[in-house]
C-alpha positions, 0 to 999 in steps of 0.5 A: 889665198894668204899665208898668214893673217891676224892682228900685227901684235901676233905678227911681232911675237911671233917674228921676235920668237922666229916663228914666222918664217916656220908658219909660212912655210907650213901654211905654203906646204899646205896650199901647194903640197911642196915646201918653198924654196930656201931663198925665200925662207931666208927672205921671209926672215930677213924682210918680215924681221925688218918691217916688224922693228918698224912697226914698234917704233911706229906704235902699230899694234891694235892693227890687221896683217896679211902676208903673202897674199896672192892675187886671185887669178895671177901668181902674185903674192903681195909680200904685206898689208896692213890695215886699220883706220886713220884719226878720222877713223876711215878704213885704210889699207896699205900695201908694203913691197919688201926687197932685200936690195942693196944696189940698182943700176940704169936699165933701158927699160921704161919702167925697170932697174937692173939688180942682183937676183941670185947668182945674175944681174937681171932686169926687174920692175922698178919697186914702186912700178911694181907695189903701184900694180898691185894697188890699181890690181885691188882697186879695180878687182877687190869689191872692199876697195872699190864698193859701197859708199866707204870703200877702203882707201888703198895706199901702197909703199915698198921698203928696201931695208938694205939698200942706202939712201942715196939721191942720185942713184939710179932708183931715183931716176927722172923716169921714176918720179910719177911712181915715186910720188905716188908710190914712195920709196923708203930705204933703211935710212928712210924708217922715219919717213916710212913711220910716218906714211904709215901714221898718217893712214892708220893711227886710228887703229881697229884694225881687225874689222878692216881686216875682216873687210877684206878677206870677207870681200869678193874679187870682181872686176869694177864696173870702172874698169868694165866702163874703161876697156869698152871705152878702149875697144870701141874706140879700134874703128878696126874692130867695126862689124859688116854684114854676117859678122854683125849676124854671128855677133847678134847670135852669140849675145842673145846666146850669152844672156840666154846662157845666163838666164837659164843658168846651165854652162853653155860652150860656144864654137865659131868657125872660120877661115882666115879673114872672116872676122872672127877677131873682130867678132871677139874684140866686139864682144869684150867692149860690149859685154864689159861695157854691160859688166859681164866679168868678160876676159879675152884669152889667147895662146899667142904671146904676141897678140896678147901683148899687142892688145895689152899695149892697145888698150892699157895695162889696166886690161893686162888680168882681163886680157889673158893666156889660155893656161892661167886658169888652172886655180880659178874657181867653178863659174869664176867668170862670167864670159871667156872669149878665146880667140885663137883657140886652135893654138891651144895645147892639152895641158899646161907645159909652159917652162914659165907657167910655176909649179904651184900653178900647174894643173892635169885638167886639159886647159880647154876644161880648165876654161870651159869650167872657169866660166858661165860661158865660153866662146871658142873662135877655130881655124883647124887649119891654122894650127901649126904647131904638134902640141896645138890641139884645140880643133872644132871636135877637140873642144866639142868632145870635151864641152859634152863631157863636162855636161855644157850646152853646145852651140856653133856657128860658122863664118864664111864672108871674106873680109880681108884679101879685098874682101875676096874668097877667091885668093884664100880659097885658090891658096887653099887648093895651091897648097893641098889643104882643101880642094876648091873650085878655084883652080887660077888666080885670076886677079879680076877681085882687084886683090894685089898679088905679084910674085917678085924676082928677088928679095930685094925686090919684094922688100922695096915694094913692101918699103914703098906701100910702108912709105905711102902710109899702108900698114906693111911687113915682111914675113918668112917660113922659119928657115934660119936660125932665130939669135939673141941679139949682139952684144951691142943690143944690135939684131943678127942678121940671120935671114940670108939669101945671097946678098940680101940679108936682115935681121927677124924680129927681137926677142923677149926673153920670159918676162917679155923684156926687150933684149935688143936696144931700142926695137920692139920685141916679137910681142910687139913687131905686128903693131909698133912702126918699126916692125917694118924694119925685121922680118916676121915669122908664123908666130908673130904674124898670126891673128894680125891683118895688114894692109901689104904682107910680103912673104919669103917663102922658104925651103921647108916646103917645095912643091915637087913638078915631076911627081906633082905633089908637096913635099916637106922639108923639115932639114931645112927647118929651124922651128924646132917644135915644127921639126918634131912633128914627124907625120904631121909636119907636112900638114902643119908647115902648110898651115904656116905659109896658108897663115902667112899669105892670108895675112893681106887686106889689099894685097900680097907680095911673095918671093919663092926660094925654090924654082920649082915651087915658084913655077907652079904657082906661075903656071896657075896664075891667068895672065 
């Protein structure tokens, strides 16, 4: 989708009459049924307005524009391309990051400045990190920029046509040079060098054709990309597939070619239980599909999965590596494979405060997927859903596969591969909490899994400390029972986790762009993978879809287990999950499915404190000594 394509002659006429700014706000109304914004008409004006003076003193008239093209499966718009041929009469392209800037400050982030947006100063990507996203986006899954034996060749520039040249100045930094050299940076008093960038790329004119080029092109990621990811993932020796891992994923490949060959949709549901693999199964399949160049995306509802893999395996993988409610635009059959991990977190429908309005859709997410694809694959755990609004349980996605007329088929993963590969604790947790009964009655400890109750949490916190030390992956986690606060205004983390002496911070926020708003520390998204997520304490939701080798647990007093009547009791006055708090009837079975996902989190063992006596003697008393 573009707002507003043609030759730039017309672009020129049609900025020197002030037209330009009224056909892209039509154009906007007619594709997203509301009007834009006054602040981005007045942009429209007054970048287009200075782009357009380049332009003619540049002699770019016999060219191609596009404005405002927004990138098939992602709410970005690109603010401007411009294309023709170059005095040996090559196709070029070049992609132009407008900004009405006028000043920037040092931000701590790697690859951000600080600037003025509206009425706030705010962290925002540095110009060319952002124009130089843009670029290697198309390259990778624009088909005009990447196939055939003369593919476009894609340059990308931003021009802040307010902002004064200035060498020093933070915009400039050390930190910036690889983006600034390959991504250049012009200001207003920059317009001859701007001219001449642009020159050296399009002189040749005949810029129509390449224009028709592109906008005749298919989005599809290349097969370098493709080759890249596998590469990524099979190189996770975590990731390795044992015995009916390796089964359930030979089944769901011939199911996948199967899917293809017959051409009918085809839905496929894989249950099971903490520990069984079935990240395992889905990591596997995104290497080995892509490395076959199945168009494979790897969705979650979880926001720090989702970031922690993006970190794992580059930002080239961030518009294969998704969120289940980025679908809502995508075409019929858009994608060859969908493998939604996680998929008991997934809500009905799209409630996201950051989720645009254009970009919002009534169709239940699940469809939105199951439609996007040829073949979807939903790995489930009905009983890790934890929160009121998570609804994507095995009947739930089979309900609504049947009504869009897709094939079914469902496998199911028993064989424990965590916990030192012991069905016993996880079923024993299971009958403990209520939420299945099983045979498992004791803990016996004989499967040489490592599970201790401590006396304080000091106690657990030196033990968790000690494994950390002696090179096992560890952390420490706890039920959601304390406020969770913005950081000082130092950058430093609030204590909030107190429990008489003993007090430590959760781990830091992001806020909604994933910024980090501590100084120095890995945000949520990141706790599970980055070294120092040792030093703060997790929760649910930054602990689930992740395995360590030691977890440690605080169990809180939103959930007691009551010894005179026998029986759980929820205590959601003692809650700080908001959401979790809303829940009403179900916030008993939701808070258990918390603390089930917390103490399955350990490959060899797990380390629990009980802030309630009562619960902490009931499960003493089912512990064989």
């Amino acid at each position: 989708m573009r707002l507003y394509s043609g030759t730039i002659s017309q672009f020129l006429e049609d900025t020197a009459y002030n037209k330009i700014s009224d056909k892209l706000k039509n154009t906007f109304f007619e594709y997203y049924n509301y009007y834009p914004s006054e602040s981005e008409i007045t942009s429209w004006q007054n970048s287009l307005r200075a782009v357009s003076m380049v332009f003619q003193v540049s002699n770019l008239k016999d060219h191609g524009i596009i404005l405002e093209y927004q990138l098939p499966q992602t709410s970005k718009r690109l603010d401007c391309l411009i294309c023709g041929r170059d005095l040996q009469m090559k196709d070029n392209a070049v992609i132009i990051e407008l900004k009405q800037w006028q000043k920037t400050k040092p931000s701590i982030g790697e690859r951000e400045v600080v600037t003025r947006i509206g009425m706030s100063e705010r962290d925002v990507l540095h110009p060319s990190v952002q124009v130089g996203q843009y670029k290697e986006y198309l390259q990778d899954y624009h088909t005009a920029f990447y196939e055939g034996n003369s593919p476009i060749v894609l340059s990308a520039c931003s021009y802040l046509h307010n902002y004064p040249y200035e060498p020093s100045d933070a915009i400039y930094a050390g930190k910036f040079k690889y983006y600034l050299e390959n991504f250049p940076l012009f200001t207003k008093d920059n317009v001859k060098e701007l001219r001449a960038f642009l020159s050296d790329r399009l002189a040749g004119g005949e810029g129509i054709e390449v224009l028709k080029r592109i906008e005749n092109s298919k989005f599809r990621p290349s097969k370098k990309l493709m080759d890249h990811i596998a590469g990524m993932v099979k190189g996770l020796k975590e990731y390795t597939l044992l015995d009916e891992q390796l089964v359930v994923y030979d089944m769901i490949r011939e199911s996948v070619k199967d899917g293809f060959l017959d051409g009918n949709k085809s839905t496929i549901i894989v249950e099971g239980g903490p520990g069984t693999g079935k990240s395992v199964i889905a990591m596997n399949l995104l290497g080995d599909l892509s490395k076959e160049h199945y168009n494979t995306h790897y969705v979650t509802g979880s926001r720090a999965f989702t970031k922690t893999l993006r970190n794992i395996l580059g930002n080239r993988s961030s518009f294969q590596v998704k969120h289940f409610n980025q679908y809502g635009k995508a075409m019929e059959n858009e994608v060859d494979v969908i493998i939604a991990d996680e998929a008991h977190r997934m809500w009905d429908k799209d409630r996201s405060r950051f989720t645009k309005k254009e970009d919002r859709n009534d169709t239940p997410i699940v469809e939105q997927l199951i439609r996007a694809s040829k073949v979807s694959i939903f790995f489930v755990d009905n009983h890790q859903i934890v929160r009121p609004d998570e609804v994507g349980s095995i009947s739930y996605i089979e309900a609504h596969a049947k009504r869009i007329n897709s094939k079914i088929l469902k496998f199911k993963l028993e064989a424990q591969f965590r916990c030192q590969g012991s069905n016993a604790f996880v079923n024993w947790i299971d009958n403990m909490l209520g939420i299945e009964k099983t045979d498992y009655n004791k803990w016996t400890g004989e499967e040489n899994f490592d599970f201790k109750i401590f006396d304080s949490p000091e106690n657990l916190e030196k033990a968790i400390f000690e494994k950390a030390k002696s090179g096992k992956k560890a952390r420490i986690t706890a039920g959601f029972c304390w406020e969770w606060s913005p950081p000082n205004e130092d950058g430093t983390l609030v204590l909030d986790v107190v429990i008489g002496e003993f007090k430590r911070p959760w781990n830091a926020k992001s806020d909604a762009r994933g910024n980090n708003l501590a100084v120095g520390i890995p945000p949520e998204t990141l706790w599970a993978h980055d070294p120092n997520g040792i030093n703060q304490i997790g929760c649910v939701y930054t602990a689930q879809g992740f395995e360590f080798d030691y977890i440690g647990v605080i169990f809180g007093t939103d959930l007691k287990y009551n010894l005179t009547k026998q029986a759980w009791e929820g205590h959601p006055e003692n809650s700080w999950d908001n959401g979790l708090k809303r829940s009403k009837d179900k916030y008993l079975e939701l808070v258990k499915n918390s603390y089930r996902i917390l103490l399955s989190r350990g490959i060899e063992g797990c380390y629990v404190y009980f802030m309630d006596k009562e619960t902490e003697k009931y499960f003493k008393d089912r512990i064989k000594m």
